[in-house]
C-alpha positions in Angstrom: 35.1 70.5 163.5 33.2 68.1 161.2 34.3 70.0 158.2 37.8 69.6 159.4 37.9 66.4 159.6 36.3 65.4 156.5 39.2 68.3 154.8 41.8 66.2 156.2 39.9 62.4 155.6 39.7 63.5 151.9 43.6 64.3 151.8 44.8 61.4 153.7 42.5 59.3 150.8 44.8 61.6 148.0 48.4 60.9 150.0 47.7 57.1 150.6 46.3 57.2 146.8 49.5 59.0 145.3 52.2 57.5 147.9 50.9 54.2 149.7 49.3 53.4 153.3 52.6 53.5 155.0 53.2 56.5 156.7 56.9 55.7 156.9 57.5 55.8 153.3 54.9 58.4 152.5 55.8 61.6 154.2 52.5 63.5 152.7 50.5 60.6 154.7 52.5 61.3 157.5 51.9 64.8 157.9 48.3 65.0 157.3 48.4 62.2 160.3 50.1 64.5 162.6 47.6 67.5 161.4 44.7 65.3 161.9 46.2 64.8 165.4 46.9 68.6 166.4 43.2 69.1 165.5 42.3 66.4 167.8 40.7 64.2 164.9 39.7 60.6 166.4 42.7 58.1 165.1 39.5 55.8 163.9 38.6 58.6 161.4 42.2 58.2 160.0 42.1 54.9 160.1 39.2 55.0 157.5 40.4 57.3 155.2 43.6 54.9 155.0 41.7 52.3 154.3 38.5 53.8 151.6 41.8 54.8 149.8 43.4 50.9 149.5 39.7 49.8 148.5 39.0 48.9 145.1 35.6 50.5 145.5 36.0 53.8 146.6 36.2 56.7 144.6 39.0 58.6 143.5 39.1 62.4 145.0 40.8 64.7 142.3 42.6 68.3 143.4 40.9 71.0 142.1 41.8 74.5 142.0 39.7 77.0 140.6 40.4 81.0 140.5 38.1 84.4 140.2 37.1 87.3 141.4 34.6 88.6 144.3 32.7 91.9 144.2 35.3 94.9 144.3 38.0 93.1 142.7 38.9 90.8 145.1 41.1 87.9 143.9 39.7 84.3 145.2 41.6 80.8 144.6 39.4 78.1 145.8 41.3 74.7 146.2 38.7 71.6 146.4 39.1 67.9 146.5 36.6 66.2 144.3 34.9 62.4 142.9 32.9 64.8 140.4 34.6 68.2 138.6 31.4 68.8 136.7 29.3 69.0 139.6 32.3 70.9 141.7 33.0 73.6 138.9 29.0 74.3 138.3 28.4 74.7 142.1 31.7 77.0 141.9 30.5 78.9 139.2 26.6 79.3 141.0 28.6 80.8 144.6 30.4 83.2 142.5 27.9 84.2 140.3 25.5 84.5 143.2 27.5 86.8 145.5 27.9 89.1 143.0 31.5 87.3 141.8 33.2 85.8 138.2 34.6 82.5 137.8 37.8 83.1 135.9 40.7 80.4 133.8 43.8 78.8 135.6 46.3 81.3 136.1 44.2 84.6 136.1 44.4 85.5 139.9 47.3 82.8 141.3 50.1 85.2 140.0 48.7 87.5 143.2 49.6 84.8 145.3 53.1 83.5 147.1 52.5 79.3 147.7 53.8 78.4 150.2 54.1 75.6 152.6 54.3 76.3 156.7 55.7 74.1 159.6 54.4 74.5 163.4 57.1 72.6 165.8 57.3 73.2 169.3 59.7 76.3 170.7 61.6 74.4 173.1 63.8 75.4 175.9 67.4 76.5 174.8 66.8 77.0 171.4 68.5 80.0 169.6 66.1 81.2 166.9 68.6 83.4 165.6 70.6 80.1 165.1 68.2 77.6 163.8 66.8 80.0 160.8 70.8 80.8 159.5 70.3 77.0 159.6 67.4 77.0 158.0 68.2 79.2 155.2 70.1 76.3 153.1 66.6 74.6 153.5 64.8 76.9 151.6 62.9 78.8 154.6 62.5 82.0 154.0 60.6 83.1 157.3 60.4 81.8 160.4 59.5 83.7 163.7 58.2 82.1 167.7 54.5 82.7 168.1 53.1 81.6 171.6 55.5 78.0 172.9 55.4 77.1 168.7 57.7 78.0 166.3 56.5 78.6 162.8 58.3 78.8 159.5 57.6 79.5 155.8 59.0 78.5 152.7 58.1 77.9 148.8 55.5 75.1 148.3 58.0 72.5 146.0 60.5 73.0 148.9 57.8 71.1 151.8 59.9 67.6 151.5 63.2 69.4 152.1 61.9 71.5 154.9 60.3 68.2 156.4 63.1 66.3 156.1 65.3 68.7 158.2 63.1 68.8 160.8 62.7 65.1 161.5 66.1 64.4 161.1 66.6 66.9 163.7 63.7 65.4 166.3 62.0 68.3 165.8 58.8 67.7 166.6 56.3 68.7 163.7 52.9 69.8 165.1 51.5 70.3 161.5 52.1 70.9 158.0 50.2 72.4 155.1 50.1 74.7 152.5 48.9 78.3 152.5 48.5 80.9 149.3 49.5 84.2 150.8 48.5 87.2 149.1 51.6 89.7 147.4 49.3 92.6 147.9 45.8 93.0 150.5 43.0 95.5 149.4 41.3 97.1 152.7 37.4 96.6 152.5 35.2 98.3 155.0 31.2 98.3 155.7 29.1 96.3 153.3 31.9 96.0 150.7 34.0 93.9 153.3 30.1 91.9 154.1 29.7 91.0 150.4 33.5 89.3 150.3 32.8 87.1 153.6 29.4 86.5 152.3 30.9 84.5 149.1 33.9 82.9 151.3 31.5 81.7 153.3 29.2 80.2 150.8 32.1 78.6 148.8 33.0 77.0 152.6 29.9 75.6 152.5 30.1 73.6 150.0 31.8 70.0 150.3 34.3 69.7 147.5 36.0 73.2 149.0 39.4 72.4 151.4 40.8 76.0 151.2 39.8 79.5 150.1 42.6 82.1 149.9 41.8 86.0 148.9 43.8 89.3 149.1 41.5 91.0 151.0 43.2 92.6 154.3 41.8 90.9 157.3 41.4 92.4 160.4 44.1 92.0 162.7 43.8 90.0 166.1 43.9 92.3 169.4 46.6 91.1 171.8 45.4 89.1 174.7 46.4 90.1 177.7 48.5 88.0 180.3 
């Protein structure tokens, strides 16, 4: 939970860097808000972030993404949010080379990888899914499906401010919003092979710069729960 919420302090410092305190004229501010409220993140803890960012004497956080490859050729994009990229690359570099892993250059896994940004609004009663994603298609969403009482819906990462738009227009309610790297192609690990890979995800997790890890390694699917 802690790491969570410093995730989510450090990108509300970016938004309100890059767009301005007010939520109402910064819609990246105002969906990290509504994320920080989904994961039940105290509203004084957002309060702070807003206000490190508007101070002359905080630090600036920099985005970050770094790309290589795990033991048995798994591709790895670690995204970070940083005040220091020499000490964030080096303790990159250390994971990787540690876990049995290579730090590679921009660009040489991200081409195995769809970005993408993801909505969650509520599924409310009435509403014909069928209906809302023909809708939805002139907004760039290329996915959308119910899971649980939320509906969920994909698209391509430049197209989050269309997509976001619609929605509030619409008083659709948005739960939270973010963006995902999905893999174009999963390679099944089993045993200690599989170990090895959640070793090194772990490890880069650890460390504080690291918001998101993304990999193409096929994860193990959730059983059902029964009613």
């Amino acid at each position: 939970m802690a790491r969570t919420f410093t995730k989510i302090g450090k990108e509300i410092e970016i938004a309100v860097k890059q767009g301005g305190p007010d939520p109402a004229g910064n819609v990246r501010l105002r969906i990290l808000m509504q994320n920080a409220k989904s994961e039940n993140m105290p509203k004084e803890n957002v309060e702070r972030a807003i206000k490190r960012a508007i101070s002359k004497d905080t630090t600036d956080y920099k985005e970050m993404v770094y790309e290589g490859y795990g033991p048995h050729g798994i591709a790895i994009i670690v995204e970070t949010a940083t005040d220091n990229t020499t000490r964030t690359v080096a303790n990159v570099r250390a994971i990787f080379n540690k876990c049995g892993g290579t730090l590679g250059t921009s660009g040489s896994v991200s081409f195995m990888f769809d970005h993408k940004c993801v909505f969650k609004t509520p599924l409310k009663e009435g509403v014909d899914l069928e209906e809302l994603e023909f809708e939805l298609i002139d907004y760039d969403v290329d996915e959308m499906f119910a899971e649980g009482d939320e509906i969920i819906m994909y698209g391509p990462f430049e197209s989050f401010g269309k997509i976001q738009a619609y929605l509030e227009e619409h008083d659709m309610e948005i739960i939270s919003g973010e963006f995902v790297r999905i893999p174009t192609d999963v390679k099944e690990l089993t045993g200690e092979h599989k170990e090895s890979i959640e070793k090194l995800i772990e490890k880069l997790e650890e460390d504080d710069d690291v918001t998101n890890v993304f990999h193409n390694m096929k994860e193990d699917e959730e059983p059902e729960s029964e009613e």
